[in-house]
N, C-alpha and C positions, 0 to 999 in steps of 0.2 A: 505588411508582410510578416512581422514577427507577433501580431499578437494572441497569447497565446488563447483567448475568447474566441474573439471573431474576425483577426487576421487571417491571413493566408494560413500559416504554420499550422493555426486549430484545423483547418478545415484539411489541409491534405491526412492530418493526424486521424481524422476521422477514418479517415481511409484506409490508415496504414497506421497503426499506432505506433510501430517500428522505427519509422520514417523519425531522421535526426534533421532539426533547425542546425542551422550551420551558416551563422552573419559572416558578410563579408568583414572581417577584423579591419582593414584601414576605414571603411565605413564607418562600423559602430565606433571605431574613437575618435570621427567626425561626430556623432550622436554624441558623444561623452560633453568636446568641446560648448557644441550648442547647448545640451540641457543645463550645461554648468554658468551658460553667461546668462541663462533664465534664471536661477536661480534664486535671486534675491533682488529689492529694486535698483542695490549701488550697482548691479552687474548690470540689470538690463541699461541703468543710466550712463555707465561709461562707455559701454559700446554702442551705444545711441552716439553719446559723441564722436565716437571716430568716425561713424557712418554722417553725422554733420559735418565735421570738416571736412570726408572728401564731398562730401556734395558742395558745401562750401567756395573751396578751393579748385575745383574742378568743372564749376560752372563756368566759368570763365579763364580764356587765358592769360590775362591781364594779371588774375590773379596767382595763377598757378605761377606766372613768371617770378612772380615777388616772392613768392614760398622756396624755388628755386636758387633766386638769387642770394636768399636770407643764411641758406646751405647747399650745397651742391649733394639733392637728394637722389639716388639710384631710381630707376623703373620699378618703384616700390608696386606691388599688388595689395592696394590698399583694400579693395574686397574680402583680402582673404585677414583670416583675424588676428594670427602671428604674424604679419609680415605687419599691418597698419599699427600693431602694439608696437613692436619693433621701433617701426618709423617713429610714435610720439615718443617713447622715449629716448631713443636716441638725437631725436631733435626738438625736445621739449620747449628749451629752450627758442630758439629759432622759429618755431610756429608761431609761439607767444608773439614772439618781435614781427613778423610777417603781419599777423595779425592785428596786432596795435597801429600799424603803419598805417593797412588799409581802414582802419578806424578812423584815425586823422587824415583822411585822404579826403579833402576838400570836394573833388573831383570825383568821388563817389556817389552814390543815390543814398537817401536816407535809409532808406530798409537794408544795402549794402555795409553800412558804416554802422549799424546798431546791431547789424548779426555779429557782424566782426567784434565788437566790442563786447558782444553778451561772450562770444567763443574765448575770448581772451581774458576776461575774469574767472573763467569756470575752469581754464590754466591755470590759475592762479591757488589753487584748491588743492590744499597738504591730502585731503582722502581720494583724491582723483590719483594724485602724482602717486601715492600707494598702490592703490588700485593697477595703476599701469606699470609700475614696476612689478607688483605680485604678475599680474597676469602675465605678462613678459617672460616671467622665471616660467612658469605653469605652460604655456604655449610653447615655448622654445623646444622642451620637454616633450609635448604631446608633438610638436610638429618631425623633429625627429623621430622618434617611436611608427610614427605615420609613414613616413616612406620608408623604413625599414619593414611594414606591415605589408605595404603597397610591392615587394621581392616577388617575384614568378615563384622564389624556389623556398619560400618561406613555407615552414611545417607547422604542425597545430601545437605538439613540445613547446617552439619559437614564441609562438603567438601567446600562448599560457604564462609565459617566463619572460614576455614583454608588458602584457598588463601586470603581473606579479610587480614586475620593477617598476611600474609606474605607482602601485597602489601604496609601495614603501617607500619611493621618494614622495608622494602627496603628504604621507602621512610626518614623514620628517620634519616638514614644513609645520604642524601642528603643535606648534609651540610655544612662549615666548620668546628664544633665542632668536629664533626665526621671523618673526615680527618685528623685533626689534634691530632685523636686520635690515628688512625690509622699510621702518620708519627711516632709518638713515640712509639709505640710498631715496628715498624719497624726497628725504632733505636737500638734496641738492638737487634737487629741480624747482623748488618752490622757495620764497624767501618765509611763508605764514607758517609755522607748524602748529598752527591751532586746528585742533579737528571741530564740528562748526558745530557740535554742542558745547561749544566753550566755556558756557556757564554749568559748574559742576550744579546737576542739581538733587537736592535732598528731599528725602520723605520719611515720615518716621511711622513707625509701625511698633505696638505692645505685644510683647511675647507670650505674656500672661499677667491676670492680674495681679502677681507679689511682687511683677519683676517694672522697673523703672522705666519709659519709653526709649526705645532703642534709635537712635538716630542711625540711618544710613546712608550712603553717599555716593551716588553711581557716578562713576566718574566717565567723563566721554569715551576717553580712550577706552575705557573695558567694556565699554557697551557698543562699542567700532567693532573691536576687534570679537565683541561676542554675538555679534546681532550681523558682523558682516564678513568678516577675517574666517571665522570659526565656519560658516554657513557655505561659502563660498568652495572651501575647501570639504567638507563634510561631505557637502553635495557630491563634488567630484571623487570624493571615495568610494560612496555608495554605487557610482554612476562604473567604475571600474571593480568592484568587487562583483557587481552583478554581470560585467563579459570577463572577466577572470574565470569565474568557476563553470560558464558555459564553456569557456576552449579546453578548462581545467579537465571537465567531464569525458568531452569529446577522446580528448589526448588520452585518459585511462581508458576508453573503452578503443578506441583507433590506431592511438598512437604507438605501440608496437609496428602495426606494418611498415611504416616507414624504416627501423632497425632492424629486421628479421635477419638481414643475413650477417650480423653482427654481434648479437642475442646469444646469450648461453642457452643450452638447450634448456634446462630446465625453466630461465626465467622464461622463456616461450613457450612453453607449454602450460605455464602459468597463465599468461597474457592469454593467449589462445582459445584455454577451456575456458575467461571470466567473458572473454566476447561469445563463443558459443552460446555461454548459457544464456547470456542477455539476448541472443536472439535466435532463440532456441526455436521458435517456432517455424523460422525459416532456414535456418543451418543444423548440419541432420550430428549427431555424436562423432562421426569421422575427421569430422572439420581440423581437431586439431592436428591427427595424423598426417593429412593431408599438409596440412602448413611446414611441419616438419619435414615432409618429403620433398614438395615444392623448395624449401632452403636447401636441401640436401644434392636433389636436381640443379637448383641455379649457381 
């Protein structure tokens, strides 16, 4: 639909070069979420897992009882990608233990008792338990922003100044305070805080030849956080700066008409002539007097 080659959008353009793309805005920040859990392999790999443990857990009832029992879980919509982050971590814990159980479950099949116990190591994992706390924060965020998107009465102003505030809280997040936030809320879901390149490891590289061999030391954490922390968020900037300044656009050329009868005169006769002229070859010089009269009438 949108692309701008040989989508839809190119081809009606051909027709009308006039003619403005105009995404549904709670869509495209459905688009934002996906392209962002693409992003890099820890992302596609954590939400592989959530999508294993509902298949997991939800193939059977037997099982899903025990997951139940372990917490008294709400009709979570594990499909959807903020409510399943949600779910593990707020019962990180408790899956783990569900899990473990049907592992030692005598009374299970071996392919049953060996999933379970791979799912329940991978719990066990200080850059998962990250991961699901980072995403939690980041989805929480996008999933409110989304039904306020999703308003009958929502204006393209709204929509510009909701990706705006999404693209400065992302970016807050771009830090080390914020990492470092995020490590400690992770710590209490896992007892390991080793991240699983735990052996720091070195390489030495010469700067030139006067100068002595430079030893270097990458240490895991700075290459988690630079190879994944960094990427994951980046991503998601890029992915809202790009429908930011499409609603941004819209809104300077459109967004007037929604204020007209509220508009100083002059600031509307401003707005007025900048739309005429952009599409001047279908709106005749009068346009703006018109607009004036039309407020003046209403």
């Amino acid at each position: 639909m949108s692309g701008k080659y040989n989508g839809l959008q190119a081809r009606i353009k051909q027709i009308n070069p006039l003619a403005e793309y105009v995404p549904c805005s709670a869509h495209s920040l459905n688009l934002v979420g996906s392209c962002d859990a693409e992003c890099c392999v820890a992302a596609v790999s954590f939400f592989g897992l959530l999508q294993a443990l509902f298949n997991f857990f939800s193939a059977s009832t037997h099982r899903w009882s025990i997951l139940k029992s372990a917490k008294s879980l709400s009709t979570t919509r594990w499909s959807a990608h903020h409510d399943a982050t949600y779910a593990l971590k707020d019962s990180f814990a408790e899956i783990r233990s569900a899990l473990i159980q049907i592992a030692e479950d005598e009374d299970q099949t071996a392919t049953t008792t060996s999933e379970a116990a791979s799912l329940a190591s991978k719990l066990e994992d200080f850059e998962l338990a990250l991961l699901c706390v980072l995403w939690d924060c980041i989805l929480e965020r996008l999933n409110a922003t989304n039904k306020t998107l999703q308003k009958t009465e929502i204006e393209m102003a709204t929509c510009a100044n909701l990706y705006a505030g999404l693209v400065e809280f992302v970016i807050s997040l771009r830090n080390d305070a914020a990492f470092e936030m995020f490590e400690e809320k992770a710590k209490l879901l896992v007892k390991d805080y080793s991240y699983r390149a735990d052996h720091q490891q070195s390489r030495k590289r010469k700067r030139n030849f006067e100068e002595p061999d430079n030893e270097i030391v990458l240490l895991s954490r700075q290459k988690y956080k630079t190879a994944t922390y960094f990427v994951i968020l980046d991503s998601l900037i890029t992915e809202l700066v790009k429908r930011k300044e499409i609603y941004q656009n819209l809104n300077e050329k459109f967004g007037f008409l929604f204020k007209i009868t509220t508009m100083p005169d002059a600031e509307l006769r401003e707005a007025a002539l900048k739309l005429q002229q952009h599409l001047s070859a279908d709106v005749q010089d009068t346009f703006v007097e018109e607009i004036v009269h039309f407020v003046w009438v209403y």
